[in-house]
FITOR-981589 format. One record per residue: residue in one letter; y, z, x of N, C-alpha, C in turn. Coordinates in steps of 0.2 Angstrom, whole numbers, always signed. Atoms other than C-alpha are relative to their C-alpha. Layout:
// FITOR-981589
voke->A n.c2->Y n.c3->Z n.c1->X ca.c2->Y ca.c3->Z ca.c1->X c.c2->Y c.c3->Z c.c1->X
...
// end
This chain:
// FITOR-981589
voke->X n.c2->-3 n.c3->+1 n.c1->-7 ca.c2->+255 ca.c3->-111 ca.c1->+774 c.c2->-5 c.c3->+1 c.c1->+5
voke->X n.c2->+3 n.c3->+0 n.c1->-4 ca.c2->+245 ca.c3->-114 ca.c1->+788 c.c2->+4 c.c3->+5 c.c1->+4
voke->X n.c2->-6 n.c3->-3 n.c1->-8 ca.c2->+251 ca.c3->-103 ca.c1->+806 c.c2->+2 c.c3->-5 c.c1->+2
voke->X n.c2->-5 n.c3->+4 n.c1->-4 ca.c2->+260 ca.c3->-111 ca.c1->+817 c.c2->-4 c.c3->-3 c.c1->+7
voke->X n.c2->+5 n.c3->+1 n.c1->-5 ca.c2->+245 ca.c3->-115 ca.c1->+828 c.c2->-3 c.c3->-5 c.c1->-5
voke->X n.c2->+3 n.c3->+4 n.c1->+5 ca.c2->+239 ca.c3->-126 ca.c1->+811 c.c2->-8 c.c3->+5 c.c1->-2
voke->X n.c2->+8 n.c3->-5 n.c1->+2 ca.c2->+223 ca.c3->-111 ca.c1->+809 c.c2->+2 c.c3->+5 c.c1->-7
voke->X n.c2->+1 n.c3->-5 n.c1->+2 ca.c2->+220 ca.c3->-101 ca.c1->+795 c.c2->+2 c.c3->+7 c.c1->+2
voke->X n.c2->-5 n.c3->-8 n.c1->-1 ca.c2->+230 ca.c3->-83 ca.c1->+794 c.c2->-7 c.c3->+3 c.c1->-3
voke->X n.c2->+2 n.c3->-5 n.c1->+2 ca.c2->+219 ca.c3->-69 ca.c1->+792 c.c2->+3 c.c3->+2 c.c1->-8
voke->X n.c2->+0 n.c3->-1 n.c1->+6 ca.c2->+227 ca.c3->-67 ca.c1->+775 c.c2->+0 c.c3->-6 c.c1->-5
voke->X n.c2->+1 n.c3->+5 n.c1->+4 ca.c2->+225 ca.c3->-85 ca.c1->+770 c.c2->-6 c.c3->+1 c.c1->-1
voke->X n.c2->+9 n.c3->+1 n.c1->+0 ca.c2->+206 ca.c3->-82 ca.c1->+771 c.c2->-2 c.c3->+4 c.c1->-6
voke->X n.c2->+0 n.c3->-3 n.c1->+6 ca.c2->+208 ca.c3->-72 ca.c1->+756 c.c2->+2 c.c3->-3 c.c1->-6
voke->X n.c2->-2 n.c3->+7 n.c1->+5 ca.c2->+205 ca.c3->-82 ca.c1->+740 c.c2->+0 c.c3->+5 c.c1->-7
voke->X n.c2->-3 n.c3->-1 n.c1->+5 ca.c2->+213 ca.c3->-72 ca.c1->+727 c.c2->+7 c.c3->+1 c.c1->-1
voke->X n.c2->-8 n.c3->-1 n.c1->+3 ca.c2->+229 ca.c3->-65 ca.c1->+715 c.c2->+4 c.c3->+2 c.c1->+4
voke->X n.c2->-5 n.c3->-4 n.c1->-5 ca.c2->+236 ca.c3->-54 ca.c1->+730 c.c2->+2 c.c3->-6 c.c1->+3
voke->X n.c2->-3 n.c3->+4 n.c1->-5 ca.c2->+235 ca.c3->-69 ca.c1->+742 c.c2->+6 c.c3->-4 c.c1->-3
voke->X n.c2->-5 n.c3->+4 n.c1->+2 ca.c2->+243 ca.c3->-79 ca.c1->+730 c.c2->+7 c.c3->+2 c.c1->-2
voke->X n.c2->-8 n.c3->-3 n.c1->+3 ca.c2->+258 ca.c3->-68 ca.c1->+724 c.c2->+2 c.c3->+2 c.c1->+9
voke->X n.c2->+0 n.c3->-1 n.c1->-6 ca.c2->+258 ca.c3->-64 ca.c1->+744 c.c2->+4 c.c3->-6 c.c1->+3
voke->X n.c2->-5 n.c3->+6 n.c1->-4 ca.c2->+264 ca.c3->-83 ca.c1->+749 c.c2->+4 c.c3->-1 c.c1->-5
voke->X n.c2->-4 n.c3->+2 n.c1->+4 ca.c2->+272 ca.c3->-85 ca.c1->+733 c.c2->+8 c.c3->+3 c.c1->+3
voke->X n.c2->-4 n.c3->-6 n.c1->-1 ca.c2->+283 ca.c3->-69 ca.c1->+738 c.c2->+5 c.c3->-4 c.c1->+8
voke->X n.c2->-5 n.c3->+1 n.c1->-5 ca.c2->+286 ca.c3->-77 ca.c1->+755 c.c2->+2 c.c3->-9 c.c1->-1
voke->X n.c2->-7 n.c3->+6 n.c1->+1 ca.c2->+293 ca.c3->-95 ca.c1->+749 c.c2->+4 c.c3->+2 c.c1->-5
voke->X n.c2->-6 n.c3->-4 n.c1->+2 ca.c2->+303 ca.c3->-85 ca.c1->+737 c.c2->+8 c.c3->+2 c.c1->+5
voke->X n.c2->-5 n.c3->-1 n.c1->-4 ca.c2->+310 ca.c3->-78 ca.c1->+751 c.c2->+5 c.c3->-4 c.c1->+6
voke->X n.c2->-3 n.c3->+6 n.c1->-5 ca.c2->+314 ca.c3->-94 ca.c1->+763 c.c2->+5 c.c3->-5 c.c1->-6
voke->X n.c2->-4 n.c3->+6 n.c1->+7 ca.c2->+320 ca.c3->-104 ca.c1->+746 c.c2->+6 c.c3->+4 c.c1->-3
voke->X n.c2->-6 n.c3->-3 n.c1->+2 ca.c2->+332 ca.c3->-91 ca.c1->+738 c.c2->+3 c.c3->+6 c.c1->+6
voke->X n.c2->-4 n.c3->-5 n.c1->-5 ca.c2->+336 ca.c3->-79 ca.c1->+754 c.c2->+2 c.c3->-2 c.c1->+6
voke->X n.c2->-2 n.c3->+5 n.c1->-6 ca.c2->+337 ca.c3->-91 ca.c1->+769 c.c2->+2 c.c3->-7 c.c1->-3
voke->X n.c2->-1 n.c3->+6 n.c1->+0 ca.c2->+345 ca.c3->-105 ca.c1->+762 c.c2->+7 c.c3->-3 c.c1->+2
voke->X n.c2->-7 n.c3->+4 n.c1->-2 ca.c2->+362 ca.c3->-106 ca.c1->+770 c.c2->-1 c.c3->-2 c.c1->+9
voke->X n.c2->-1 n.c3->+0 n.c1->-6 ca.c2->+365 ca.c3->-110 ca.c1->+788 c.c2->+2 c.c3->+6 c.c1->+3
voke->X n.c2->-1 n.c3->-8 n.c1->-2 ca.c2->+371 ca.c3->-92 ca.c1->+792 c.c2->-4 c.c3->+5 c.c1->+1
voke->X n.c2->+7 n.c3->-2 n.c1->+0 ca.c2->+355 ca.c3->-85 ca.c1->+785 c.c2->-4 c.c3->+0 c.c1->+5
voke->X n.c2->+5 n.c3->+2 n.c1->-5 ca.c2->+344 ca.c3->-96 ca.c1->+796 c.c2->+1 c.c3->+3 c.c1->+6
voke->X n.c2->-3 n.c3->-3 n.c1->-7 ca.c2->+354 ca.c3->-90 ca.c1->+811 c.c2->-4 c.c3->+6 c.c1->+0
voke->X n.c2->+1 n.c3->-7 n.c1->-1 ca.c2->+353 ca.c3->-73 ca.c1->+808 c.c2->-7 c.c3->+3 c.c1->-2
voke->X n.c2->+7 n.c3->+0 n.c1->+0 ca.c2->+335 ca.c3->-73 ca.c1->+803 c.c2->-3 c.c3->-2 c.c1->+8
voke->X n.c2->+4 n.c3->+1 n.c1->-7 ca.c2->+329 ca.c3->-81 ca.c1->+819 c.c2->+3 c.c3->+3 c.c1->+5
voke->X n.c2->-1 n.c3->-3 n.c1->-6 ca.c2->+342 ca.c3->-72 ca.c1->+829 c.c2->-6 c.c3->+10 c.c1->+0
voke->X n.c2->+4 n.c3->-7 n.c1->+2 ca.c2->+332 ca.c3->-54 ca.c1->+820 c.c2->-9 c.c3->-2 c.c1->+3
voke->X n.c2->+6 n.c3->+0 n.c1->+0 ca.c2->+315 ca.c3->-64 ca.c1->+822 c.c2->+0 c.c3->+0 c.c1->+6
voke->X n.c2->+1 n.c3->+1 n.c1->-4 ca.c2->+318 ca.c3->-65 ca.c1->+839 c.c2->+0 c.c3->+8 c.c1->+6
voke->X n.c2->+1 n.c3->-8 n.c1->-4 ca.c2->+317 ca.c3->-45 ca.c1->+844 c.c2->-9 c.c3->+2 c.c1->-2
voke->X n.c2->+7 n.c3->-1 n.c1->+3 ca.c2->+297 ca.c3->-48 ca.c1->+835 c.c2->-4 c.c3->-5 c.c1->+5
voke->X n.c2->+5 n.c3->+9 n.c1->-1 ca.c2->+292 ca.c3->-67 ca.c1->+844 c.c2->+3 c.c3->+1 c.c1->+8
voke->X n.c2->+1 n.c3->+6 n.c1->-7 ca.c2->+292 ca.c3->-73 ca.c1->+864 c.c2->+1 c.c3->-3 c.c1->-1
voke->X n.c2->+2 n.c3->+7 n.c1->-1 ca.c2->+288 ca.c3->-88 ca.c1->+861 c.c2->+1 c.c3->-3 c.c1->-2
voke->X n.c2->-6 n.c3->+5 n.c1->+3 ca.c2->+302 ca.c3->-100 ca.c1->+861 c.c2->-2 c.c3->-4 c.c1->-6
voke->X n.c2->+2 n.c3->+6 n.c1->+5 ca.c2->+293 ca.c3->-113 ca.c1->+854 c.c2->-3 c.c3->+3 c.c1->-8
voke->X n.c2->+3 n.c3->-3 n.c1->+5 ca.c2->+286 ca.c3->-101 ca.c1->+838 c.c2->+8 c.c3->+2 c.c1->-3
voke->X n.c2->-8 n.c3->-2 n.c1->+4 ca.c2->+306 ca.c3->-95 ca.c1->+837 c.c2->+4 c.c3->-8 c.c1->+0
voke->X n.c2->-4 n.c3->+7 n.c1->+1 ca.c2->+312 ca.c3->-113 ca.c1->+836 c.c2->-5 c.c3->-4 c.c1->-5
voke->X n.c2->+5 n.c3->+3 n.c1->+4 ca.c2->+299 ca.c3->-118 ca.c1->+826 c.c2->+3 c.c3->+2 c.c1->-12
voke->X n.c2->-1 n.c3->-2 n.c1->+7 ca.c2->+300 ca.c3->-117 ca.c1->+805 c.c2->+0 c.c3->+7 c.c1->-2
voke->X n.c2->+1 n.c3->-6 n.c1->+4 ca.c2->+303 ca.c3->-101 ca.c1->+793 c.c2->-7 c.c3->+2 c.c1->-1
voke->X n.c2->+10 n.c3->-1 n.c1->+2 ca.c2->+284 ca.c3->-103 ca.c1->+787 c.c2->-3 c.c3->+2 c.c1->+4
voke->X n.c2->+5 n.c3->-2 n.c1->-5 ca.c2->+279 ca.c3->-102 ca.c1->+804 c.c2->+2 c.c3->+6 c.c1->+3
voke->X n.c2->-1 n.c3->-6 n.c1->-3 ca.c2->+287 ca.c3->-88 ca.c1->+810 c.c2->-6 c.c3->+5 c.c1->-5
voke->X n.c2->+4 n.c3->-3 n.c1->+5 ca.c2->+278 ca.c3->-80 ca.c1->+793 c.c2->-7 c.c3->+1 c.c1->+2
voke->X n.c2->+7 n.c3->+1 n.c1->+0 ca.c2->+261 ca.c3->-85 ca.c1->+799 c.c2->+1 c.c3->+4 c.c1->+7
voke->X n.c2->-2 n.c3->-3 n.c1->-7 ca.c2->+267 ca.c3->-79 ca.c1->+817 c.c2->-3 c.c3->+8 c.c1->-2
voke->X n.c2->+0 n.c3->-6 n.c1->-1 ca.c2->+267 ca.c3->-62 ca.c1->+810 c.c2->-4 c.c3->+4 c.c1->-3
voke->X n.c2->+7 n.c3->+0 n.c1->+4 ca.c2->+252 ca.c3->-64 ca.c1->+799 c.c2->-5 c.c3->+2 c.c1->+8
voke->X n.c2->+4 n.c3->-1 n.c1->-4 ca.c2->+244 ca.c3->-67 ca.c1->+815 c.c2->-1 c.c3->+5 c.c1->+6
voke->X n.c2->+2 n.c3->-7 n.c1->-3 ca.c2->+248 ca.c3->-54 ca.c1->+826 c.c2->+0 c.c3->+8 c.c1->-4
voke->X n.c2->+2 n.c3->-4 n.c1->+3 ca.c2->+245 ca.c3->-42 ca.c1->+811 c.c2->+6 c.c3->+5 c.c1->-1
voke->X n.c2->-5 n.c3->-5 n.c1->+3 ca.c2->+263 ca.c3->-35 ca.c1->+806 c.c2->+3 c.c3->-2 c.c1->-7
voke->X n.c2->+0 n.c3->+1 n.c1->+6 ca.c2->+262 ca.c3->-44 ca.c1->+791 c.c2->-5 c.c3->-2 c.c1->-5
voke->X n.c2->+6 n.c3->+1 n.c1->+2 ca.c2->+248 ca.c3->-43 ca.c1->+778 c.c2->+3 c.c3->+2 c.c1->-5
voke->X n.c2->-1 n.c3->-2 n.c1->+10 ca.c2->+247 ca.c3->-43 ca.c1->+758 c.c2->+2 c.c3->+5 c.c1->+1
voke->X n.c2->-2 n.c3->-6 n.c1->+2 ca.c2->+255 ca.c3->-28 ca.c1->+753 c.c2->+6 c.c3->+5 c.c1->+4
voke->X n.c2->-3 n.c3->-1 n.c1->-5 ca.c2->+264 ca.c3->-24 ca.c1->+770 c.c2->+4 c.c3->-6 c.c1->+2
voke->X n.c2->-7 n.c3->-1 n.c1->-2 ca.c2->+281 ca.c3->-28 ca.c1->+770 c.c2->+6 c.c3->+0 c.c1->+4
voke->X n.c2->-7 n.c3->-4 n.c1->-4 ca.c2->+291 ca.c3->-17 ca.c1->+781 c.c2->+3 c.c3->-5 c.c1->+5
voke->X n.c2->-4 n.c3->+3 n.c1->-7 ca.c2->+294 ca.c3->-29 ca.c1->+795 c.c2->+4 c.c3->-7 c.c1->-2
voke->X n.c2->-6 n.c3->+6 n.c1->+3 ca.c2->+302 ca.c3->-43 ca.c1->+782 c.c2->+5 c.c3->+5 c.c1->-1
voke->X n.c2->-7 n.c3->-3 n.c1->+2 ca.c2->+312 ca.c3->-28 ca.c1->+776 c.c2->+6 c.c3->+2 c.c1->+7
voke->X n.c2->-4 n.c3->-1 n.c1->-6 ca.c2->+317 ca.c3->-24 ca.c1->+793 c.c2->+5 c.c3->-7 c.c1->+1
voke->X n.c2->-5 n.c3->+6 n.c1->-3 ca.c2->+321 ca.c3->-40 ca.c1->+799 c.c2->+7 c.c3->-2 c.c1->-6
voke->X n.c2->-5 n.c3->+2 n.c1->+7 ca.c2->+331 ca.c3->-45 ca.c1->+779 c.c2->+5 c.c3->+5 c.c1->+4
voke->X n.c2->-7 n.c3->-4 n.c1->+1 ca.c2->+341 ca.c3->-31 ca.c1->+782 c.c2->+4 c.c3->+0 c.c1->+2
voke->X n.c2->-4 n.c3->+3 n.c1->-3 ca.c2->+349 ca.c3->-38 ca.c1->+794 c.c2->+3 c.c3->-9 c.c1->-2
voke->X n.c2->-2 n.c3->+7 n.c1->+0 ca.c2->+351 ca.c3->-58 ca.c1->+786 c.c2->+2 c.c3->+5 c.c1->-7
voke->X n.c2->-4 n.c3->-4 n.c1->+7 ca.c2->+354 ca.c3->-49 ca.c1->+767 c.c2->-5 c.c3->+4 c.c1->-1
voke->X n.c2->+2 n.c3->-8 n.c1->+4 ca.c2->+354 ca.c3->-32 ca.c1->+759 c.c2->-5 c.c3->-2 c.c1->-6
voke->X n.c2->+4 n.c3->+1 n.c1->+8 ca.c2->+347 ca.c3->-41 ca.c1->+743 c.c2->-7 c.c3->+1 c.c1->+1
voke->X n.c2->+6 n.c3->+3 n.c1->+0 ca.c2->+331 ca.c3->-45 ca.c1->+749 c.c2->-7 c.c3->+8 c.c1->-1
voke->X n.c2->+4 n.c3->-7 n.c1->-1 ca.c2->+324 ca.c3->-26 ca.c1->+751 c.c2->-4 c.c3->+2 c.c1->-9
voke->X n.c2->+3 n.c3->-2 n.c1->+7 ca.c2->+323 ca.c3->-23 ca.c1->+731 c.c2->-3 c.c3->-4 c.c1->-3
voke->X n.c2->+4 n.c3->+6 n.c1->+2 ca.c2->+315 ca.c3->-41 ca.c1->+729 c.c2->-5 c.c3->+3 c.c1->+1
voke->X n.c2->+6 n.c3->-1 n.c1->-1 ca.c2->+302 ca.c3->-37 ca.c1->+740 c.c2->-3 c.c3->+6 c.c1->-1
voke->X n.c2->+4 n.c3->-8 n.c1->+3 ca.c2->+298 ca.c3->-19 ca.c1->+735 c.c2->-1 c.c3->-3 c.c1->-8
voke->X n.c2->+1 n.c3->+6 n.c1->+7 ca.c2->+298 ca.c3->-28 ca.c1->+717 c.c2->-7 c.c3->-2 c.c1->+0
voke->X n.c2->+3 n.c3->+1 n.c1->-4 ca.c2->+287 ca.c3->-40 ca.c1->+722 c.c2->-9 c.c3->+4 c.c1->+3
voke->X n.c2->+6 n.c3->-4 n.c1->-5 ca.c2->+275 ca.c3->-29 ca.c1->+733 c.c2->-3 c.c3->+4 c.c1->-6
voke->X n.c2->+2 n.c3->-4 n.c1->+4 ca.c2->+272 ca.c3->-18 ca.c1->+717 c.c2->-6 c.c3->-4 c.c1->-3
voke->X n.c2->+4 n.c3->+5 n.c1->+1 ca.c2->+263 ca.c3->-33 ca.c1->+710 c.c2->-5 c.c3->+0 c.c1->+3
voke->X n.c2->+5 n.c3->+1 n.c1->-6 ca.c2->+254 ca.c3->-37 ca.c1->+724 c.c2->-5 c.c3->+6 c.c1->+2
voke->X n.c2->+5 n.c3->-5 n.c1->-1 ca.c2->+247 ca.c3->-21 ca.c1->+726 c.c2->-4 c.c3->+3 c.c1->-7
voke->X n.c2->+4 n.c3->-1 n.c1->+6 ca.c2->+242 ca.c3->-21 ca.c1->+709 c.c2->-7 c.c3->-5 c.c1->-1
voke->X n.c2->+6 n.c3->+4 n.c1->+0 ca.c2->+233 ca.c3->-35 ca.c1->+710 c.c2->-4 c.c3->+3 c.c1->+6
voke->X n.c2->+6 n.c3->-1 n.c1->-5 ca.c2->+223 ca.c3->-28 ca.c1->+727 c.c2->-3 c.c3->+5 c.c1->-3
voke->X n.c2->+6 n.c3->-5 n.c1->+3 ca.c2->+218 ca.c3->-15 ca.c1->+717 c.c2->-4 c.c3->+0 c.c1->-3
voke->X n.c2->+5 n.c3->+2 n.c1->+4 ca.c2->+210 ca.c3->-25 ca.c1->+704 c.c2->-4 c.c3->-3 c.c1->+3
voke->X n.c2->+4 n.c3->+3 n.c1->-3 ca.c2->+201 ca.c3->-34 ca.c1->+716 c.c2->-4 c.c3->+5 c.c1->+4
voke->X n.c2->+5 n.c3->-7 n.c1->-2 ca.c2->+194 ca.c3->-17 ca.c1->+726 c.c2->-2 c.c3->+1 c.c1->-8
voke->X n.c2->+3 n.c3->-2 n.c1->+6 ca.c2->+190 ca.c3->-12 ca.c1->+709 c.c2->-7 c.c3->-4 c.c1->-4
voke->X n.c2->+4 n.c3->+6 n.c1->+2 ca.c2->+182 ca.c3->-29 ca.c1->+704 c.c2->-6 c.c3->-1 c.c1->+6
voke->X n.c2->+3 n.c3->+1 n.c1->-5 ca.c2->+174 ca.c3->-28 ca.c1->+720 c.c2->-7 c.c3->+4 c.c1->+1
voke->X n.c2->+4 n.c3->-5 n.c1->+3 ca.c2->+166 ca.c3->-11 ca.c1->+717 c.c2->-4 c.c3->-2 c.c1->-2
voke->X n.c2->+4 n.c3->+0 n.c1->+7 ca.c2->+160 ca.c3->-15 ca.c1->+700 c.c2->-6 c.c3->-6 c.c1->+0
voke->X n.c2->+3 n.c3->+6 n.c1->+1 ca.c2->+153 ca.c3->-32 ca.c1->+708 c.c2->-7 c.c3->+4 c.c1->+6
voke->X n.c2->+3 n.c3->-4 n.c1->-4 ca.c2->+144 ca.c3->-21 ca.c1->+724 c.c2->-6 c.c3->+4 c.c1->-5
voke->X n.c2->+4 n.c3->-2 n.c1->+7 ca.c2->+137 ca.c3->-10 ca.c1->+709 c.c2->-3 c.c3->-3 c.c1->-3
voke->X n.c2->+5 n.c3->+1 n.c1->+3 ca.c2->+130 ca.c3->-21 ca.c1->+701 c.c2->-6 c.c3->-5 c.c1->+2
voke->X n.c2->+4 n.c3->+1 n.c1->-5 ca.c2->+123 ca.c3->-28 ca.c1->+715 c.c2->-6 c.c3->+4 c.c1->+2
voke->X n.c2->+3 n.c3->-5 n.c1->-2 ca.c2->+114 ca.c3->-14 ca.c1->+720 c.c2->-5 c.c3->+5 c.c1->-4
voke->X n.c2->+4 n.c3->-2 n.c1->+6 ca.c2->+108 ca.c3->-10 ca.c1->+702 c.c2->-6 c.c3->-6 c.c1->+1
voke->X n.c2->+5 n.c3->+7 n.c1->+2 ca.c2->+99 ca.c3->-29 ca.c1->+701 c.c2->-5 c.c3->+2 c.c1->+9
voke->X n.c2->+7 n.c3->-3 n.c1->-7 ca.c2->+90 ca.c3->-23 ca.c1->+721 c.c2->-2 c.c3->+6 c.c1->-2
voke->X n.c2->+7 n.c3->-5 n.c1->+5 ca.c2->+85 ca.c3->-6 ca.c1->+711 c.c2->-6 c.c3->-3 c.c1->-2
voke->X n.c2->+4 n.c3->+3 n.c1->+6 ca.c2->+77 ca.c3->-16 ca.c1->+698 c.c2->-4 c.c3->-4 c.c1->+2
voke->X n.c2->+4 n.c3->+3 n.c1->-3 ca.c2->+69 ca.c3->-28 ca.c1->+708 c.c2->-5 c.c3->+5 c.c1->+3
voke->X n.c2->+5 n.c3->-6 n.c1->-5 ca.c2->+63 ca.c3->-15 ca.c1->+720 c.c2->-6 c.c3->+2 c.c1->-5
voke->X n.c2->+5 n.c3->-2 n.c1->+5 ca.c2->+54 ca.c3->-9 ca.c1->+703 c.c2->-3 c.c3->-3 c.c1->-1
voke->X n.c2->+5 n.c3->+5 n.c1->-1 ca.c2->+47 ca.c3->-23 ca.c1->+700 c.c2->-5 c.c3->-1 c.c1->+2
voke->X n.c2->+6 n.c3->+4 n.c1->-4 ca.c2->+38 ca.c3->-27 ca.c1->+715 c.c2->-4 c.c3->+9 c.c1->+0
voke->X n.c2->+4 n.c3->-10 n.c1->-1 ca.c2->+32 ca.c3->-5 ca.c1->+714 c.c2->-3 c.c3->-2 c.c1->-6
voke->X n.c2->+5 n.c3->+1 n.c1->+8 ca.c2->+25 ca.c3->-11 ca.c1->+696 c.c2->-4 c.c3->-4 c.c1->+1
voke->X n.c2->+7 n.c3->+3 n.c1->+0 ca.c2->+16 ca.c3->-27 ca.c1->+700 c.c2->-4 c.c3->+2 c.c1->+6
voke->X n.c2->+3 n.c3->-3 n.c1->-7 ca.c2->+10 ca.c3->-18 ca.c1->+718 c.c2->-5 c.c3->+5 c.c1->-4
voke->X n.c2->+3 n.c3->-5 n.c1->+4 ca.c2->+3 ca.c3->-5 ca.c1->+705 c.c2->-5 c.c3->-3 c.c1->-4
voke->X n.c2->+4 n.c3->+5 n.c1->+8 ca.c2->-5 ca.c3->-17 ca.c1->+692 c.c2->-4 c.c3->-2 c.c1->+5
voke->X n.c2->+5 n.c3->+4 n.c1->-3 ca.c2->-14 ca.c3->-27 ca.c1->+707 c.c2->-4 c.c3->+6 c.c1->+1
voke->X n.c2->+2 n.c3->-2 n.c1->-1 ca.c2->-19 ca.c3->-13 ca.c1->+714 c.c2->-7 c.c3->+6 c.c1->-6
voke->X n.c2->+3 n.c3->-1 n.c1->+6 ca.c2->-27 ca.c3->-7 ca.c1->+696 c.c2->-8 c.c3->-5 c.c1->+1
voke->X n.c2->+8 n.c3->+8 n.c1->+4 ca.c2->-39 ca.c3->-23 ca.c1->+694 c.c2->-2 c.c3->-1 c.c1->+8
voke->X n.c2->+5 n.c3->+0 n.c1->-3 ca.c2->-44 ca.c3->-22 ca.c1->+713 c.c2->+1 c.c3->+5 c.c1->+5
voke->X n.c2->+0 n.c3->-6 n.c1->-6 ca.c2->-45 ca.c3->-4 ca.c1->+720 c.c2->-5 c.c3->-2 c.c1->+5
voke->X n.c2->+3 n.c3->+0 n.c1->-7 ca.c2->-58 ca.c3->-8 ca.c1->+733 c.c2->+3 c.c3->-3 c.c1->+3
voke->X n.c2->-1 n.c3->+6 n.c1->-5 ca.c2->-50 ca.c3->-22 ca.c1->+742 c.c2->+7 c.c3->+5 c.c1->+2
voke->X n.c2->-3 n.c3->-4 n.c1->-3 ca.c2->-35 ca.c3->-11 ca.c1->+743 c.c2->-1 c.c3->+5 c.c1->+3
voke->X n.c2->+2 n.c3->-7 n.c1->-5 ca.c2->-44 ca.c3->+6 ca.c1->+751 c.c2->+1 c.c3->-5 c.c1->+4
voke->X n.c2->+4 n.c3->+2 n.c1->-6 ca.c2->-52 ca.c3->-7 ca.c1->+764 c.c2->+7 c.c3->-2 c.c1->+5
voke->X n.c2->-5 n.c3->+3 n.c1->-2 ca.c2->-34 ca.c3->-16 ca.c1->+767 c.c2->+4 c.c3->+4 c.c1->+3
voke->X n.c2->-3 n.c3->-5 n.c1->-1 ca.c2->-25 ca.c3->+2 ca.c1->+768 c.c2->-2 c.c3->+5 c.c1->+7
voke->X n.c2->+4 n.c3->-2 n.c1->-4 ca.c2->-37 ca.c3->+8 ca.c1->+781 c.c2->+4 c.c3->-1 c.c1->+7
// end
């Protein structure tokens, strides 16, 4: 889903498992939770204590989504303010999205964890270099000490 501006959400700019169980989570929720006309209603009359701007509250479900992406009350794993709003169009939706959010947080974990692991071994491979260049700095240094005193001077 793009925002409602058509830009990249701060959480679309994230290209993994999370983002993706993150938008699946919210057309889950526009497909099987807003699908009467009753719903819609009371959805946009709830979205409407979060948005000003008419044209963003008359606008699409997805884009309200991104609305809320973009002013930073809805991010991977952060919730509350779907459950807020649901609570008010239906009760069911709370135990979806806690559901749901368990996942999502499992996945951002493996991703900090993979992320780690990938820093780490980043950090090892510029050790090892660094050794390197102190080994052949050392070797040259061997086969032409004079030119080194004169240079170090």
């Amino acid at each position: 889903m793009a925002n409602y501006n058509g830009n990249a959400t701060p959480n679309q700019r994230q290209p993994n498992l999370a983002r993706k169980l993150h938008e699946r989570l919210l057309c889950d929720l526009i497909l099987r939770f807003i699908g009467t006309d009753a719903h819609i209603l009371k959805w946009r009359h709830q979205f409407r204590i979060h948005c000003n701007d008419q044209k963003v509250i008359e606008g699409s479900i997805d884009g309200h989504f991104d609305y809320l992406e973009e002013i930073g009350k809805l991010k991977i794993g952060d919730y509350e303010i779907l459950k807020e709003i649901f609570d008010q169009v239906n009760k069911q939706v709370s135990l979806f999205i806690d559901d749901k959010s368990t996942e999502i947080e499992e996945a951002l974990q493996n991703n900090q964890n993979r992320s780690k692991e990938e820093k780490a071994a980043g950090t090892n491979a510029k050790n090892q270099k660094g050794e390197e260049n102190f080994i052949k700095q050392t070797e040259i240094e061997k086969l032409h000490p004079i030119r080194f005193l004169y240079e170090n001077e």
